[in-house]
MARFITOR-877154 format. One line per 5 residues: number of its first residue (from 0); for each residue x, y, z of N, C-alpha, C, O, CB. Coordinates in steps of 0.02 Angstrom, whole numbers. Glycine has a CB too. Layout:
N
NUM = X Y Z X Y Z X Y Z X Y Z X Y Z ~ ...
This chain:
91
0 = 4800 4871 4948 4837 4932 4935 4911 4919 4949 4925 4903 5007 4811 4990 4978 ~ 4957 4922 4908 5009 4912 4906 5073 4978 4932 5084 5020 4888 5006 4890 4842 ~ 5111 4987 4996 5144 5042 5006 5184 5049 4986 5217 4997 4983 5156 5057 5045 ~ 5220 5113 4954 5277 5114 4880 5313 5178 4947 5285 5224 4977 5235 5155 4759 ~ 5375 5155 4949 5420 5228 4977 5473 5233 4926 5488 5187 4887 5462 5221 5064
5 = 5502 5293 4927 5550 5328 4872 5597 5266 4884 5603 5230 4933 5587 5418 4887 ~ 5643 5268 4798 5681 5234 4818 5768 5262 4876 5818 5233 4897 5685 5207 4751 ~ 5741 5325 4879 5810 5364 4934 5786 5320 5007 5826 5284 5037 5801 5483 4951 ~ 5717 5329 5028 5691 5298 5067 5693 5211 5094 5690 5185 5150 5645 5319 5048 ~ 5700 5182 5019 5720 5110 5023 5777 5111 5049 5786 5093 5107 5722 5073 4963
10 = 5831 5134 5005 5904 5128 5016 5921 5120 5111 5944 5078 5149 5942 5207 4976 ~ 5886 5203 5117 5894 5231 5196 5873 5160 5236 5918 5132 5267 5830 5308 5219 ~ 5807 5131 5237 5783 5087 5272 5822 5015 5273 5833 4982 5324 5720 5086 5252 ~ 5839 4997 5210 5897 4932 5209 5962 4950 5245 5980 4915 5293 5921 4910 5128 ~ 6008 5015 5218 6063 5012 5275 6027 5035 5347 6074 5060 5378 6130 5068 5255
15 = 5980 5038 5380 5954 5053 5449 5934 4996 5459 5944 4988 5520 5902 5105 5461 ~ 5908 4942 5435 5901 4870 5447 5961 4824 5442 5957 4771 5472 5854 4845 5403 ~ 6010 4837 5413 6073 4801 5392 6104 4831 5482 6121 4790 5524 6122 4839 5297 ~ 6105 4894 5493 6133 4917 5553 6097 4874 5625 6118 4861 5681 6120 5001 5552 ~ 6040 4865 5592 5992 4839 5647 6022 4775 5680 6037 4772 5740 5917 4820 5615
20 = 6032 4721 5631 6056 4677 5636 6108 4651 5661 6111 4606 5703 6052 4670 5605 ~ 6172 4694 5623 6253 4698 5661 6247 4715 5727 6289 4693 5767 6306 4755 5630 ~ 6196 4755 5748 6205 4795 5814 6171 4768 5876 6184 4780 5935 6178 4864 5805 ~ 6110 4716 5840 6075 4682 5908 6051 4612 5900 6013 4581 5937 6009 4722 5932 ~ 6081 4591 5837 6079 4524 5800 6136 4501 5811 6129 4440 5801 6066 4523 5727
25 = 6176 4508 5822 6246 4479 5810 6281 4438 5749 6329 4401 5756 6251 4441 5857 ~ 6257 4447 5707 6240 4447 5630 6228 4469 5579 6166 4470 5584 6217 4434 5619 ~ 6240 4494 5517 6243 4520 5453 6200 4495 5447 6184 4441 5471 6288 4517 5407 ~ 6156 4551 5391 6131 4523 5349 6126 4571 5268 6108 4629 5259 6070 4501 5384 ~ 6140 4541 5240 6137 4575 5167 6102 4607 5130 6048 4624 5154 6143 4549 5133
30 = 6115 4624 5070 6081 4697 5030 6002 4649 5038 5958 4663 5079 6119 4724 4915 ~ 5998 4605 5001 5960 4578 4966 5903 4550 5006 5842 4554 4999 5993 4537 4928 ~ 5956 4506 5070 5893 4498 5136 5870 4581 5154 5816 4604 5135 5935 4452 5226 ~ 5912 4613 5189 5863 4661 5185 5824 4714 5164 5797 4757 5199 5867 4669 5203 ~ 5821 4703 5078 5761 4740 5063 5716 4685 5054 5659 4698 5037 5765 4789 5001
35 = 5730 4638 5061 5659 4553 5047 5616 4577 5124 5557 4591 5132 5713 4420 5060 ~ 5663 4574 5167 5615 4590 5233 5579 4653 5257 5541 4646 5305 5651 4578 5286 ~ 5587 4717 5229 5583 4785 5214 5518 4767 5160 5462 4793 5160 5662 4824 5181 ~ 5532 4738 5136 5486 4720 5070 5395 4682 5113 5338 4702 5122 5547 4638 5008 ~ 5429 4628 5125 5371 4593 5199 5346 4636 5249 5286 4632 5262 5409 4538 5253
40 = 5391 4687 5289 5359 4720 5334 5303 4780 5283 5244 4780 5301 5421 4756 5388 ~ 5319 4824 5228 5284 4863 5205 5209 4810 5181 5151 4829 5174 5330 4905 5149 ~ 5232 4752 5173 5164 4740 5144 5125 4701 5196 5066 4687 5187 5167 4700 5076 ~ 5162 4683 5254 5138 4656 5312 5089 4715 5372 5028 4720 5380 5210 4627 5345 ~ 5154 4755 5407 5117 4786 5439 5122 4853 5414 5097 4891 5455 5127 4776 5502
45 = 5147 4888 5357 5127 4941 5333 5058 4966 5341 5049 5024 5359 5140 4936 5279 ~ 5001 4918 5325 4938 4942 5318 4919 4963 5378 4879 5010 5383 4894 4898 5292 ~ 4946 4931 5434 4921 4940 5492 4936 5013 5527 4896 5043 5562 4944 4885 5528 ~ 4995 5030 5512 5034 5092 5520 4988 5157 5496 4972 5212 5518 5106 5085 5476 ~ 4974 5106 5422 4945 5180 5394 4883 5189 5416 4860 5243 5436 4940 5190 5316
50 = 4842 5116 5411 4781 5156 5423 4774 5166 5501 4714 5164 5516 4713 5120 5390 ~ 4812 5174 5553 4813 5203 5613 4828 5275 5586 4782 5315 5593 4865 5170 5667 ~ 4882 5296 5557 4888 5360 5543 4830 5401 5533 4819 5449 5571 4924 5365 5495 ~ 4787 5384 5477 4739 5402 5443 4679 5393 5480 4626 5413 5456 4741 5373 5385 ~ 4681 5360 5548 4617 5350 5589 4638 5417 5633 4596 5457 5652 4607 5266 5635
55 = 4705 5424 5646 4713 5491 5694 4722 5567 5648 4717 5622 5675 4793 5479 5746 ~ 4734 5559 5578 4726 5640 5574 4659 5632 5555 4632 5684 5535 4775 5689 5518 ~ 4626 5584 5557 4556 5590 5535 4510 5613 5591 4455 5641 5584 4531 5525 5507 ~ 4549 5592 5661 4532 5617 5729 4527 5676 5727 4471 5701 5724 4572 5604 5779 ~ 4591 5718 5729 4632 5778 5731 4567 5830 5703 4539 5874 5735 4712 5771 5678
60 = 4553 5806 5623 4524 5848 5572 4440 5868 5616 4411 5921 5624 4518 5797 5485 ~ 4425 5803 5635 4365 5796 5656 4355 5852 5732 4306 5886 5748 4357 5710 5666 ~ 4408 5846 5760 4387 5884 5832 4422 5975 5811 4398 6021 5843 4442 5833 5922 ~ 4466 5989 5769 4444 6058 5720 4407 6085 5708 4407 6145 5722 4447 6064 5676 ~ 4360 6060 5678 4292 6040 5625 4236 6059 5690 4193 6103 5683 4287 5932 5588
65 = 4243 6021 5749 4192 6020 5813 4203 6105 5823 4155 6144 5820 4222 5961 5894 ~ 4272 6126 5834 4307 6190 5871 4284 6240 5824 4289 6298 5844 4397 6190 5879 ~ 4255 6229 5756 4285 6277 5702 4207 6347 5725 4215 6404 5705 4286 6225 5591 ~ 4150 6331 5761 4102 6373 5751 4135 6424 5817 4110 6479 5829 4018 6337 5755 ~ 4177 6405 5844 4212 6446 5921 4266 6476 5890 4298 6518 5922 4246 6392 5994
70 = 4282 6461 5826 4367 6489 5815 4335 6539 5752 4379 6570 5721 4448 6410 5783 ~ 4281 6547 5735 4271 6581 5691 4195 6627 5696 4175 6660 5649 4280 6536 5639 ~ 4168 6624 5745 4098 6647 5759 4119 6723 5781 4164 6750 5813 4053 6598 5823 ~ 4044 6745 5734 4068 6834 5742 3990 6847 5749 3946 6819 5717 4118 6887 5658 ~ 3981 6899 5802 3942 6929 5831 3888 6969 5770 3920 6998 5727 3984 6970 5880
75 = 3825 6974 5765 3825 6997 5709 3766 7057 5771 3737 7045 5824 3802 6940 5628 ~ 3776 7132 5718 3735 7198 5739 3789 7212 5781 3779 7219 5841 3654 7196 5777 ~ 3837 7215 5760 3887 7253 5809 3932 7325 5789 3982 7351 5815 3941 7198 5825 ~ 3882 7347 5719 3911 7395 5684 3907 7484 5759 3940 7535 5770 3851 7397 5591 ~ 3854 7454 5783 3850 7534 5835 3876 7521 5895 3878 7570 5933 3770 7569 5856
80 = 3902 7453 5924 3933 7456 5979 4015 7484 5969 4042 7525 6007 3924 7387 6007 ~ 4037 7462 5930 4101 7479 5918 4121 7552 5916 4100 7592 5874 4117 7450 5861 ~ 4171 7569 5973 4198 7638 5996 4224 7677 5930 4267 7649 5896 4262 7629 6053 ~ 4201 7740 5911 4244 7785 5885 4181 7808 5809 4192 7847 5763 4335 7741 5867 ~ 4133 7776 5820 4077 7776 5765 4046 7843 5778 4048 7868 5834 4020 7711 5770
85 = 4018 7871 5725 3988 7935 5734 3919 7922 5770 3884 7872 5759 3981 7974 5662 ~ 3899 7983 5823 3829 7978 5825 3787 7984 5773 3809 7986 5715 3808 8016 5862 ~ 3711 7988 5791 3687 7999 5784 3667 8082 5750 3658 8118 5798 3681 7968 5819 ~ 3659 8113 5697 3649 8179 5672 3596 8224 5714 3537 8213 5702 3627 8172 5599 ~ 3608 8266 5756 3547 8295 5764 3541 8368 5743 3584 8402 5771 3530 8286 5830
90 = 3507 8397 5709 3505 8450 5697 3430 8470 5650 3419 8528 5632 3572 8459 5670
């Protein structure tokens, strides 16, 4: 599976890697190195990223899913407990 980000997203990530570099590299590095290495990490450890992502909302969904009979359970024969109902007719 191959990871595709926008290209606004590319752009963003090459000058944030170009910054990376000047700032704790002590060294430039260019347009071209860094979308080649941007390019290696998405197809390197991208997968890993994602499918951690996708192992935790898959978590998330799953313990919802556990919660969902507590977040939605309704009492059933509760039409005559409830205050303000007419009695009973007697006459």
């Amino acid at each position: 599976m191959t990871i595709e980000i926008s290209s606004d997203a590319t752009q963003a990530a090459i000058v944030s890697i170009q910054r990376y570099f000047a700032e704790n590299m002590d060294e430039e590095i260019g347009n071209l190195a860094a979308g080649a290495l941007l390019g290696f990490f998405l197809k390197e450890v991208g997968p890993l990223v994602y499918n951690k992502a996708v192992a935790d909302a898959q978590a998330r969904l799953q313990a919802q899913v556990m919660e969902l009979d507590v977040e939605v359970y309704e009492e059933a024969f509760q039409y005559w407990l409830k205050p303000g109902r007419p009695g009973k007719r007697r006459g």
